[in-house]
mmCIF file of the N, C-alpha and C atoms, coordinates in Angstrom:
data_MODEL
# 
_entry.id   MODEL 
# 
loop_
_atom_site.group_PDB 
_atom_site.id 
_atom_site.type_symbol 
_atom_site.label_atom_id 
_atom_site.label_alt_id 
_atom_site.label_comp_id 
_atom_site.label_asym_id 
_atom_site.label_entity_id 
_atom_site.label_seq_id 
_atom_site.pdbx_PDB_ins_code 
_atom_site.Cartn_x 
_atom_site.Cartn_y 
_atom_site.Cartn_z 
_atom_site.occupancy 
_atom_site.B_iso_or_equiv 
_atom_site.pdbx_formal_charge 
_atom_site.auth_seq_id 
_atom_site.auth_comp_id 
_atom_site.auth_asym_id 
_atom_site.auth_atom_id 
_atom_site.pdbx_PDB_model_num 
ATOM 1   N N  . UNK A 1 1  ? 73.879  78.468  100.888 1.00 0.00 ? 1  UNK A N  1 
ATOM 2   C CA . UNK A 1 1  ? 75.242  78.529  101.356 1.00 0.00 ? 1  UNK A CA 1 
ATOM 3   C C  . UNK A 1 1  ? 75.317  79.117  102.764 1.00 0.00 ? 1  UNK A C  1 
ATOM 4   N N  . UNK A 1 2  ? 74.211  78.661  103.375 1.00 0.00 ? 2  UNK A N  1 
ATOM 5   C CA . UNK A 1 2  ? 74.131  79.507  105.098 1.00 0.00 ? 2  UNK A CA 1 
ATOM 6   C C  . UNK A 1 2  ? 75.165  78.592  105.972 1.00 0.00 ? 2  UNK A C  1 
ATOM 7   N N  . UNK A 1 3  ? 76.121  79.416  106.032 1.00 0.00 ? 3  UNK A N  1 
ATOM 8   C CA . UNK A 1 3  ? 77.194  78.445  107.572 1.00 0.00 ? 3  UNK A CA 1 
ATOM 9   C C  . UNK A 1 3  ? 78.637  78.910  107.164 1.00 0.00 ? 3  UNK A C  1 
ATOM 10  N N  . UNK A 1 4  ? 78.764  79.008  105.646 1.00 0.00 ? 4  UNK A N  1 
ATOM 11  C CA . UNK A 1 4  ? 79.970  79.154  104.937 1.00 0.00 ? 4  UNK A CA 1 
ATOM 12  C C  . UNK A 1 4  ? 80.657  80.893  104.987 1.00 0.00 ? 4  UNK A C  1 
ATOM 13  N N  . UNK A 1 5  ? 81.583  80.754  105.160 1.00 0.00 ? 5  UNK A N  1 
ATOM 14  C CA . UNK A 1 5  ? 81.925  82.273  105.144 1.00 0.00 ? 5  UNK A CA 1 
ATOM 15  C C  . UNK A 1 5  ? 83.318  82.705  104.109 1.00 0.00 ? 5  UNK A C  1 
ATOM 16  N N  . UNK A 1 6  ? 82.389  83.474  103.532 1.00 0.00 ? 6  UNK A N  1 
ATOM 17  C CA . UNK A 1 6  ? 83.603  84.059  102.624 1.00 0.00 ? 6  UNK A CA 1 
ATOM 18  C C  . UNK A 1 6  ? 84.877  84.992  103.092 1.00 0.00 ? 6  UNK A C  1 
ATOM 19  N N  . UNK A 1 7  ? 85.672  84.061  102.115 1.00 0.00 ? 7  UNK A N  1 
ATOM 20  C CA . UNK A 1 7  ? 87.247  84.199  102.331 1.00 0.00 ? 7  UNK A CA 1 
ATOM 21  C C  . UNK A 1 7  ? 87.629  85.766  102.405 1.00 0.00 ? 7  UNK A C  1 
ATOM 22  N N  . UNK A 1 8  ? 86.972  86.553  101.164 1.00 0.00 ? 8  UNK A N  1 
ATOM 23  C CA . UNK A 1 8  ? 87.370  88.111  101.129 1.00 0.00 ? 8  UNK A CA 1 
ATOM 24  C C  . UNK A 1 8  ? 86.465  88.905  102.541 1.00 0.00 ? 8  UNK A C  1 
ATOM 25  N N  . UNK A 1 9  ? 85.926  88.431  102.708 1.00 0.00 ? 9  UNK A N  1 
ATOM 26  C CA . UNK A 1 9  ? 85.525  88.818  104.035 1.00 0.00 ? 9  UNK A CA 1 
ATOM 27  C C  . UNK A 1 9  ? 85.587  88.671  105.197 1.00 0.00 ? 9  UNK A C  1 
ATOM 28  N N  . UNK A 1 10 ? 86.643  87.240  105.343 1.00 0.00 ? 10 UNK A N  1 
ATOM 29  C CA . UNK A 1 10 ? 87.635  86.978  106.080 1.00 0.00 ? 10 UNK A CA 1 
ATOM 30  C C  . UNK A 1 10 ? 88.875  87.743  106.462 1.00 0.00 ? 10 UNK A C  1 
ATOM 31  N N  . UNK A 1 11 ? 89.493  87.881  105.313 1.00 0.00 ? 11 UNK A N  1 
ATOM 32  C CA . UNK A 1 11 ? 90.971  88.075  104.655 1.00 0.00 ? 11 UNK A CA 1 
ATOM 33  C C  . UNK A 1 11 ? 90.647  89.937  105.112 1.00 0.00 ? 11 UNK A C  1 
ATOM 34  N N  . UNK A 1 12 ? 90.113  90.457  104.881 1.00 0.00 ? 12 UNK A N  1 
ATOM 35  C CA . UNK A 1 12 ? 89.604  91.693  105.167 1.00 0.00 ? 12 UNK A CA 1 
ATOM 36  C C  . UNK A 1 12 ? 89.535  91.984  106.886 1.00 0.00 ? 12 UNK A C  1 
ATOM 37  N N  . UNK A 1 13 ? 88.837  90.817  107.458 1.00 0.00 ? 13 UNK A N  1 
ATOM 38  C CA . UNK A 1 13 ? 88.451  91.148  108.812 1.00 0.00 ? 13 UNK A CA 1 
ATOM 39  C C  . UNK A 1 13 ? 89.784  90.946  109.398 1.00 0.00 ? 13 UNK A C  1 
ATOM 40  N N  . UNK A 1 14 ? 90.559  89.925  109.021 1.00 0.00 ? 14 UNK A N  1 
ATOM 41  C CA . UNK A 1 14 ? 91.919  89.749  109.810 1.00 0.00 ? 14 UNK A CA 1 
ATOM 42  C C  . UNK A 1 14 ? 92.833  90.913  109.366 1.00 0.00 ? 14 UNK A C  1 
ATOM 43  N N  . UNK A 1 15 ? 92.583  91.575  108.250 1.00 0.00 ? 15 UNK A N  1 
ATOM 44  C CA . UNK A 1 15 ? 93.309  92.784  107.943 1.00 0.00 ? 15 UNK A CA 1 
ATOM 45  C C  . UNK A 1 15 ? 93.581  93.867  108.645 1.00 0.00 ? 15 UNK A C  1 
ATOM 46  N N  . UNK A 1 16 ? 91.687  93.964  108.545 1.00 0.00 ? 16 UNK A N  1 
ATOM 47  C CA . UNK A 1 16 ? 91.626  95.368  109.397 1.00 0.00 ? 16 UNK A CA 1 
ATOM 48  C C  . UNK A 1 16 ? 91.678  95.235  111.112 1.00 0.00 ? 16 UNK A C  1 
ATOM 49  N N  . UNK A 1 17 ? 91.716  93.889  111.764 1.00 0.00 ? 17 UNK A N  1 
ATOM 50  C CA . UNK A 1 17 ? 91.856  93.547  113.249 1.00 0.00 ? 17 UNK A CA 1 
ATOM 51  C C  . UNK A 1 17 ? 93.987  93.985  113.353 1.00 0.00 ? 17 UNK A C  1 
ATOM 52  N N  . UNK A 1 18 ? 94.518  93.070  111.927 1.00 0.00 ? 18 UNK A N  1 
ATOM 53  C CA . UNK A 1 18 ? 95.932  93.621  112.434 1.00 0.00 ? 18 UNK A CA 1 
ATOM 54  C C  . UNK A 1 18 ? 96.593  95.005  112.326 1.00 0.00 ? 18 UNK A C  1 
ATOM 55  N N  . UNK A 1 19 ? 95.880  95.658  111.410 1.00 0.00 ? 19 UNK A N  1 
ATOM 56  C CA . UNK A 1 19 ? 95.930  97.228  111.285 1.00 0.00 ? 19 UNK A CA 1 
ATOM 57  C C  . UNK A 1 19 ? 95.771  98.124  112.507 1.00 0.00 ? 19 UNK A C  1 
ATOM 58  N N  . UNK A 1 20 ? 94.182  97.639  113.132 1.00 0.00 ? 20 UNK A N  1 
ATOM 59  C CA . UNK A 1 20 ? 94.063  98.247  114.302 1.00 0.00 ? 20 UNK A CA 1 
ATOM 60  C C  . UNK A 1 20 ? 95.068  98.071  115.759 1.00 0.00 ? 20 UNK A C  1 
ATOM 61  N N  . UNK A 1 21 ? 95.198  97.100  115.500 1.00 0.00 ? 21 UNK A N  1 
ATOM 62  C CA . UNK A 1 21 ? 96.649  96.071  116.770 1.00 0.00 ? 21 UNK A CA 1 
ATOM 63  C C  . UNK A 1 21 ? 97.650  97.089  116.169 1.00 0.00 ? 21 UNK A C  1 
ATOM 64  N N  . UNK A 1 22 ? 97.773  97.326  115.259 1.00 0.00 ? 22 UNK A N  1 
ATOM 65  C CA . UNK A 1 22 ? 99.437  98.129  115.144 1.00 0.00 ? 22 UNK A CA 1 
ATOM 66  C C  . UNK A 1 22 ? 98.821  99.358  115.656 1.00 0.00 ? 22 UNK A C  1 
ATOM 67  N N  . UNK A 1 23 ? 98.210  100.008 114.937 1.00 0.00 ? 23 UNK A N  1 
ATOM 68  C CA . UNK A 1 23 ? 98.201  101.513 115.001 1.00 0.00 ? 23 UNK A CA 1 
ATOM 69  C C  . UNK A 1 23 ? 98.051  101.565 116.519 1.00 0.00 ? 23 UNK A C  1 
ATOM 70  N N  . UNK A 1 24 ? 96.953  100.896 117.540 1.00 0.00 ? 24 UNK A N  1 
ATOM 71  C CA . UNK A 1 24 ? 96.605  101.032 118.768 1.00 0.00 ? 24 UNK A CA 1 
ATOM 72  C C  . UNK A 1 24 ? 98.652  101.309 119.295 1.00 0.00 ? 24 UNK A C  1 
ATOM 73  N N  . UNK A 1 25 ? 99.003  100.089 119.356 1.00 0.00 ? 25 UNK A N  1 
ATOM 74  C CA . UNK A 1 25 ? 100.207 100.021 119.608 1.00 0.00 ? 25 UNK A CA 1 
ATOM 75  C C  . UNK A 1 25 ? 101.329 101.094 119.538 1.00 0.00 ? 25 UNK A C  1 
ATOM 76  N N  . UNK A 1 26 ? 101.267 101.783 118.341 1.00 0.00 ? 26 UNK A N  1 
ATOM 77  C CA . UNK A 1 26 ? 102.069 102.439 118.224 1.00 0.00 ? 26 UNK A CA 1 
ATOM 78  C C  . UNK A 1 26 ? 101.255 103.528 118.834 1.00 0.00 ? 26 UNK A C  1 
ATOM 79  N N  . UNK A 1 27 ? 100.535 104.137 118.975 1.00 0.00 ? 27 UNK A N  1 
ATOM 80  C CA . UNK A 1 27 ? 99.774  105.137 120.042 1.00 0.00 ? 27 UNK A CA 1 
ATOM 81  C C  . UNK A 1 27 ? 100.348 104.912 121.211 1.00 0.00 ? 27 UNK A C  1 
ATOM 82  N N  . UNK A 1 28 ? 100.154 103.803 121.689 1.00 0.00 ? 28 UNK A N  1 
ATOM 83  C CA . UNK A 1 28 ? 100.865 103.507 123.206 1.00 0.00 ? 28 UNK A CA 1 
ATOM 84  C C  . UNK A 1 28 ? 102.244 104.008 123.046 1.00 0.00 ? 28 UNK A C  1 
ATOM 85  N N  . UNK A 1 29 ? 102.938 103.460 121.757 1.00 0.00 ? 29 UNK A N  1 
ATOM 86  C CA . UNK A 1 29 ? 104.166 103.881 122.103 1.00 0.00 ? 29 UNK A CA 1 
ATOM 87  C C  . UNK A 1 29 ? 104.531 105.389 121.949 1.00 0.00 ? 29 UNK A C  1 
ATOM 88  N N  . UNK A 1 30 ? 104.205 106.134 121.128 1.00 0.00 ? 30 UNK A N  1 
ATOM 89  C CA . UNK A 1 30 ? 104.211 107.154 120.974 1.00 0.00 ? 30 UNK A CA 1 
ATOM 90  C C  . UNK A 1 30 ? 103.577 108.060 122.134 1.00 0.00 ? 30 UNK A C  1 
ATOM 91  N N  . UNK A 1 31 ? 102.340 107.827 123.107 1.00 0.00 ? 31 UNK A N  1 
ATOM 92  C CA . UNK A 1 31 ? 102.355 108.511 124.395 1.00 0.00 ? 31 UNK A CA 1 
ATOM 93  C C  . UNK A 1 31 ? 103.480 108.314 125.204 1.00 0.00 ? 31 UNK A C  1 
ATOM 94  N N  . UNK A 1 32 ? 104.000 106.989 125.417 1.00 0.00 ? 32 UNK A N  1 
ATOM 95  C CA . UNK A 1 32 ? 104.757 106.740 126.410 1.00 0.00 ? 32 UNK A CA 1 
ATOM 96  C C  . UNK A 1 32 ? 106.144 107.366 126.091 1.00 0.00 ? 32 UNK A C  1 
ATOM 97  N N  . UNK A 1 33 ? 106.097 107.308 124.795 1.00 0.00 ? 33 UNK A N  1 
ATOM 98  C CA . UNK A 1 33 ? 107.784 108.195 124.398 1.00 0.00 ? 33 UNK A CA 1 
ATOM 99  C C  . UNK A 1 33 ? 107.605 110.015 124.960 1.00 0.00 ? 33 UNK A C  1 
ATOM 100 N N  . UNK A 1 34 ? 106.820 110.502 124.441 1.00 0.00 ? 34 UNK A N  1 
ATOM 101 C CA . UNK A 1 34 ? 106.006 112.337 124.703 1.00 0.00 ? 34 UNK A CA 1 
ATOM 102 C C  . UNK A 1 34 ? 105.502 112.491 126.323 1.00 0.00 ? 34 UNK A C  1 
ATOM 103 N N  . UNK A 1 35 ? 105.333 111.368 127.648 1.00 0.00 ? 35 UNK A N  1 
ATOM 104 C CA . UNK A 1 35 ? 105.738 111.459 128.339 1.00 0.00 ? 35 UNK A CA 1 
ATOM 105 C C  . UNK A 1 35 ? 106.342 112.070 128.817 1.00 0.00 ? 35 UNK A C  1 
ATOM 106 N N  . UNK A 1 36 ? 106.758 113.198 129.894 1.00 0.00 ? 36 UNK A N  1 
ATOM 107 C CA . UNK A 1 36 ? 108.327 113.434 130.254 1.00 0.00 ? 36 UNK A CA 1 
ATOM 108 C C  . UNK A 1 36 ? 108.935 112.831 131.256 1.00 0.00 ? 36 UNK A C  1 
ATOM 109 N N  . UNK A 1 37 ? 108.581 111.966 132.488 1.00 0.00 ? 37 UNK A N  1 
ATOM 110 C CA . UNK A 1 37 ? 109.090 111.833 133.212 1.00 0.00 ? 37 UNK A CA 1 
ATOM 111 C C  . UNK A 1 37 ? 108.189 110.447 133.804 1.00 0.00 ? 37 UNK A C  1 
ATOM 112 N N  . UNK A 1 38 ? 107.709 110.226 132.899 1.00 0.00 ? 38 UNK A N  1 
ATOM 113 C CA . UNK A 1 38 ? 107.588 108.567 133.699 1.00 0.00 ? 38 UNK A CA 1 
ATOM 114 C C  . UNK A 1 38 ? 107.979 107.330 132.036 1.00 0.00 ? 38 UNK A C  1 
ATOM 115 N N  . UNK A 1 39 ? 108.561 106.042 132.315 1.00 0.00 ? 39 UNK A N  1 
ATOM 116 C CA . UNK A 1 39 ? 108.483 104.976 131.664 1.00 0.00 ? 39 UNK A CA 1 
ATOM 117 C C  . UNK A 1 39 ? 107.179 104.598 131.828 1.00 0.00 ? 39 UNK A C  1 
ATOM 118 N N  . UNK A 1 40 ? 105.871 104.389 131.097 1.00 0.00 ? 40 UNK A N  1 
ATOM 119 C CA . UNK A 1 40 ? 104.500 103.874 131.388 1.00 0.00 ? 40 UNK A CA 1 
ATOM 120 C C  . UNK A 1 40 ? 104.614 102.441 132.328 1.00 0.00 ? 40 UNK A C  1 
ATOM 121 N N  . UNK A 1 41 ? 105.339 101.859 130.834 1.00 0.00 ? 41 UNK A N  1 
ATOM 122 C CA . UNK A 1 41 ? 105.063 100.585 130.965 1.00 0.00 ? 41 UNK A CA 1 
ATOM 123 C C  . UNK A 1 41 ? 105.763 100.007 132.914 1.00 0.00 ? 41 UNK A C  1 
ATOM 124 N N  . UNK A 1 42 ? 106.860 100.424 132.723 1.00 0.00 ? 42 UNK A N  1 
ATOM 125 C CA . UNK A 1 42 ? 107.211 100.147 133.992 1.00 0.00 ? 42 UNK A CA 1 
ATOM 126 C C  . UNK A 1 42 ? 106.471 100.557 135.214 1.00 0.00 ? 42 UNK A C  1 
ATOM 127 N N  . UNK A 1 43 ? 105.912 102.122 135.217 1.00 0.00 ? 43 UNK A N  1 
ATOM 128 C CA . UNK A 1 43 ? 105.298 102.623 136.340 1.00 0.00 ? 43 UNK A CA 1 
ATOM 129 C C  . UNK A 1 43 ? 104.006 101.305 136.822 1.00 0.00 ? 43 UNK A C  1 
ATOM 130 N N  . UNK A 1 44 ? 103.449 100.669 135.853 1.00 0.00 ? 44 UNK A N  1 
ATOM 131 C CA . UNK A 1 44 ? 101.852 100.220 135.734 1.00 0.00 ? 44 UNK A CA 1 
ATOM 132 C C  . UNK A 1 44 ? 102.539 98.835  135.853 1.00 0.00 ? 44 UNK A C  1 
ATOM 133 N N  . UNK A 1 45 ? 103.511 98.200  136.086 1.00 0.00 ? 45 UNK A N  1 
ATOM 134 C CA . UNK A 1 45 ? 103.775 96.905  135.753 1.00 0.00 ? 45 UNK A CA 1 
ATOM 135 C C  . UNK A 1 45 ? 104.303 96.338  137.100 1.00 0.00 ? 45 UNK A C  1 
ATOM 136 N N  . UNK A 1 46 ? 105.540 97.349  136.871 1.00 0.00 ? 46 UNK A N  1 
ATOM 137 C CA . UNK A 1 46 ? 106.525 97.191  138.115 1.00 0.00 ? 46 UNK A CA 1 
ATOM 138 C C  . UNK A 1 46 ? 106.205 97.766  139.512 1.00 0.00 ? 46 UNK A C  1 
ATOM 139 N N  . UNK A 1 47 ? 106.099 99.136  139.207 1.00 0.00 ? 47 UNK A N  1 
ATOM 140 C CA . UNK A 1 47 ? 105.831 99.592  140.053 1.00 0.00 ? 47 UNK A CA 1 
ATOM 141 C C  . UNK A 1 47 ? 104.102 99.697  140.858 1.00 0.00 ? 47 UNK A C  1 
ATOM 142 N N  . UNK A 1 48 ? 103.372 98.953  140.026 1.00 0.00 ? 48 UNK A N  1 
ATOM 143 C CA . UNK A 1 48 ? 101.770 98.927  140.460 1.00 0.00 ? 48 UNK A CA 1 
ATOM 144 C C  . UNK A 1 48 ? 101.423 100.444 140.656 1.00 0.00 ? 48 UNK A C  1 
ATOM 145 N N  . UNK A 1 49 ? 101.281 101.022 139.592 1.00 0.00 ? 49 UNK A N  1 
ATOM 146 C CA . UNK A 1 49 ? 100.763 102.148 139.840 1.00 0.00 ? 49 UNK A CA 1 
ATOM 147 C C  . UNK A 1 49 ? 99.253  102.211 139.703 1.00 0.00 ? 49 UNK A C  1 
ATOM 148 N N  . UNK A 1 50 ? 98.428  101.904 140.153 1.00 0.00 ? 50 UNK A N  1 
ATOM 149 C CA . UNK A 1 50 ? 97.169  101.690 139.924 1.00 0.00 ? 50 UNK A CA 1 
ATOM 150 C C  . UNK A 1 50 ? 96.302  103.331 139.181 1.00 0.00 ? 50 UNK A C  1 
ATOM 151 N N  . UNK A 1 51 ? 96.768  104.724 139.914 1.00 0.00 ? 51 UNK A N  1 
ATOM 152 C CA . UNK A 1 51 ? 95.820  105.557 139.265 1.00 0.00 ? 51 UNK A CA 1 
ATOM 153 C C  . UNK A 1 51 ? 96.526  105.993 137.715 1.00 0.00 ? 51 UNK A C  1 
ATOM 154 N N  . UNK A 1 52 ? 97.444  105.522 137.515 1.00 0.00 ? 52 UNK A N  1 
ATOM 155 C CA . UNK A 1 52 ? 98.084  105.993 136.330 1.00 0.00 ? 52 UNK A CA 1 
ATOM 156 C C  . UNK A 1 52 ? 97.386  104.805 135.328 1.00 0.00 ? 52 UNK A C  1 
ATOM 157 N N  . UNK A 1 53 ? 97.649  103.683 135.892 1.00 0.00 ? 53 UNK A N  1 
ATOM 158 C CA . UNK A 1 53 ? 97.153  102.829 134.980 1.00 0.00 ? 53 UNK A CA 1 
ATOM 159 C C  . UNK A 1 53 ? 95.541  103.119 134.685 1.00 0.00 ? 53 UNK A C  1 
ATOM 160 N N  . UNK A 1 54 ? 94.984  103.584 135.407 1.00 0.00 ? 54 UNK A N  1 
ATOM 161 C CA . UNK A 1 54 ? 93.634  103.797 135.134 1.00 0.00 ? 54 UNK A CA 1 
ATOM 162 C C  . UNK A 1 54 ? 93.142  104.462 133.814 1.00 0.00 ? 54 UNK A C  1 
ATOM 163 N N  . UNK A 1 55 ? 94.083  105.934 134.031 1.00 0.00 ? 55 UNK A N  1 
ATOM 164 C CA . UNK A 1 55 ? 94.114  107.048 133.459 1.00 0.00 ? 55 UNK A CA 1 
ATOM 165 C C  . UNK A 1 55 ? 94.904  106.418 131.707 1.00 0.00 ? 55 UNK A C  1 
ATOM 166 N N  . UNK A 1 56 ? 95.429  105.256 131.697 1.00 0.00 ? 56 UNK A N  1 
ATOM 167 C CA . UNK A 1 56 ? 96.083  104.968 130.510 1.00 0.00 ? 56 UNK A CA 1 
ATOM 168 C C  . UNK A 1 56 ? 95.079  104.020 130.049 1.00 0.00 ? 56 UNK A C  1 
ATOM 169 N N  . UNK A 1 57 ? 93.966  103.318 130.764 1.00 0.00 ? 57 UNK A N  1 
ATOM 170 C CA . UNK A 1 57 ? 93.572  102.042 130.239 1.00 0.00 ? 57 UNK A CA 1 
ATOM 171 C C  . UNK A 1 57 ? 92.202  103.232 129.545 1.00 0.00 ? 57 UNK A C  1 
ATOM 172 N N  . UNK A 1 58 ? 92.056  104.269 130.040 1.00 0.00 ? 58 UNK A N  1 
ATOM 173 C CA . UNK A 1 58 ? 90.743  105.121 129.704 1.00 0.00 ? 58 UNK A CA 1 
ATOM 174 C C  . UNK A 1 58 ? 91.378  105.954 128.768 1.00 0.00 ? 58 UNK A C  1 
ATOM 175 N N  . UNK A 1 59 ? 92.637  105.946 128.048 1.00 0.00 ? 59 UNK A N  1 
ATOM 176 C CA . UNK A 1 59 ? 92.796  106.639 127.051 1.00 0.00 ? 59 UNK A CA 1 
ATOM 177 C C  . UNK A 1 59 ? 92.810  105.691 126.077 1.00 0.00 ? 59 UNK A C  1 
ATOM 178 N N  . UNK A 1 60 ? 93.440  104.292 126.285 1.00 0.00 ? 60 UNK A N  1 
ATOM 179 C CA . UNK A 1 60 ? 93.333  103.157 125.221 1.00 0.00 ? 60 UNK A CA 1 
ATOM 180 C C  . UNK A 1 60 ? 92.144  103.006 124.697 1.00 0.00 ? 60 UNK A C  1 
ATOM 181 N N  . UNK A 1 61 ? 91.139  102.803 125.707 1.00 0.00 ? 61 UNK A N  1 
ATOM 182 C CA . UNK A 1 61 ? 89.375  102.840 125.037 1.00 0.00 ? 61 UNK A CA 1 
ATOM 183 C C  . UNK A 1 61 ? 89.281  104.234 124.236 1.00 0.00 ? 61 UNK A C  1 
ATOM 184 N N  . UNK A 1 62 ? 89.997  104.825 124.628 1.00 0.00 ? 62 UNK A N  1 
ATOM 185 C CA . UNK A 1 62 ? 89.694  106.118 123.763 1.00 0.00 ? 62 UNK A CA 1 
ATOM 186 C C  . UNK A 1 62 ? 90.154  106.095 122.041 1.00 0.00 ? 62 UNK A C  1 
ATOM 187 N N  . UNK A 1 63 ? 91.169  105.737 122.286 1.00 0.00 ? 63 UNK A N  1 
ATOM 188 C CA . UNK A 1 63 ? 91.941  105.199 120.964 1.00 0.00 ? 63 UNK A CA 1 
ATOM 189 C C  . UNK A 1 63 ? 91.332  104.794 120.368 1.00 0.00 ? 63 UNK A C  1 
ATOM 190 N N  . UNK A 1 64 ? 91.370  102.885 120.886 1.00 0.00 ? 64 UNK A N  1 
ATOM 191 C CA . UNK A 1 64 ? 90.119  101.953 120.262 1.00 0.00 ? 64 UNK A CA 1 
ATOM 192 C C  . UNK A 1 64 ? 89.319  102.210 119.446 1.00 0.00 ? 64 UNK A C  1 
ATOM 193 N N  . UNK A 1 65 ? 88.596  103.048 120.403 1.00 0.00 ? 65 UNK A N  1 
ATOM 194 C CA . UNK A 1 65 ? 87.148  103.690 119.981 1.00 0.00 ? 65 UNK A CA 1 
ATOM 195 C C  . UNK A 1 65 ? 87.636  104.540 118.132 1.00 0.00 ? 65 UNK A C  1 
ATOM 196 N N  . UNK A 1 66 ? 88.614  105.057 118.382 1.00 0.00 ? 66 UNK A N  1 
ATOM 197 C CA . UNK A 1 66 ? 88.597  106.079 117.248 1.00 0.00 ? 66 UNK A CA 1 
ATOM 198 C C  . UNK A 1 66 ? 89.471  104.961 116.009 1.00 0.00 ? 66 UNK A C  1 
ATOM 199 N N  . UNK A 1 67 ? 89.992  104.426 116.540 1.00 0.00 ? 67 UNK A N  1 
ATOM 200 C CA . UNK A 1 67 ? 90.509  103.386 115.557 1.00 0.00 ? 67 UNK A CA 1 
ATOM 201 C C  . UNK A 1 67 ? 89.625  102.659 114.592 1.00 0.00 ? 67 UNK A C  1 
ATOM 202 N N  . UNK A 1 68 ? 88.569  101.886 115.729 1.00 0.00 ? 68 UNK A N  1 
ATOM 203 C CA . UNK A 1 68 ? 87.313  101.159 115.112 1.00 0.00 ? 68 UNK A CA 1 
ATOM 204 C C  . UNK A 1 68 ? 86.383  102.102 114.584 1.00 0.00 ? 68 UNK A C  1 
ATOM 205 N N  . UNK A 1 69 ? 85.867  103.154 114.584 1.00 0.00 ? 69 UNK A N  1 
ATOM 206 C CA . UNK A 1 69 ? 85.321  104.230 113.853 1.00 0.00 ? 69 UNK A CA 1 
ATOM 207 C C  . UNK A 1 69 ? 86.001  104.639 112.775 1.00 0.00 ? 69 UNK A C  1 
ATOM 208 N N  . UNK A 1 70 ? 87.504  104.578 112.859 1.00 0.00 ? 70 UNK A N  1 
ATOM 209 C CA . UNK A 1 70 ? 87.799  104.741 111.283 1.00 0.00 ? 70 UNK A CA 1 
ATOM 210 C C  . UNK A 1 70 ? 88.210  103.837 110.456 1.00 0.00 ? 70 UNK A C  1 
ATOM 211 N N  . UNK A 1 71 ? 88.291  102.408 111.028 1.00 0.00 ? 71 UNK A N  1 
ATOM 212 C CA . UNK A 1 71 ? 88.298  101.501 110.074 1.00 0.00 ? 71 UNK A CA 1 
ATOM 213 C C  . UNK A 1 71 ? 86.919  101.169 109.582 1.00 0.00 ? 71 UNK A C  1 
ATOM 214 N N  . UNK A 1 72 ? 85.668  101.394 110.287 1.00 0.00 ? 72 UNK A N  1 
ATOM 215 C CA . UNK A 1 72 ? 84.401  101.056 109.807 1.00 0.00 ? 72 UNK A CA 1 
ATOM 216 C C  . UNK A 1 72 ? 84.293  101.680 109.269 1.00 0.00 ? 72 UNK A C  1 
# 
């Protein structure tokens, strides 16, 4: 049966990929709310904030990282 891939191990992987998509997400949102004085999303979008965005894309890997360590 080499090529075939099982469904519960499918159904599982798409599980734990949309689990991690939320929780990541709501991290974002939850920094950006505890913030005090900047909108993220806008500063990094609109306004091209390049060192802020830096400093946010190196906390997301940070996340990530701890997300995928505790779903494995």
């Amino acid at each position: 049966m080499l090529g075939l891939i099982d469904p519960k191990i499918l159904v599982s992987s798409l599980l734990y990929s949309v689990l991690g998509v939320v929780v990541f997400w709501s991290s974002f949102l939850i920094i950006d709310k505890i913030t005090p004085h900047y909108d993220l999303w806008k500063e990094i979008v609109k306004d091209k904030n390049q060192p802020l965005a830096t400093v946010i894309a190196a906390m997301c890997v940070g996340i990530a990282v701890i997300i995928a360590a505790a779903i494995h």
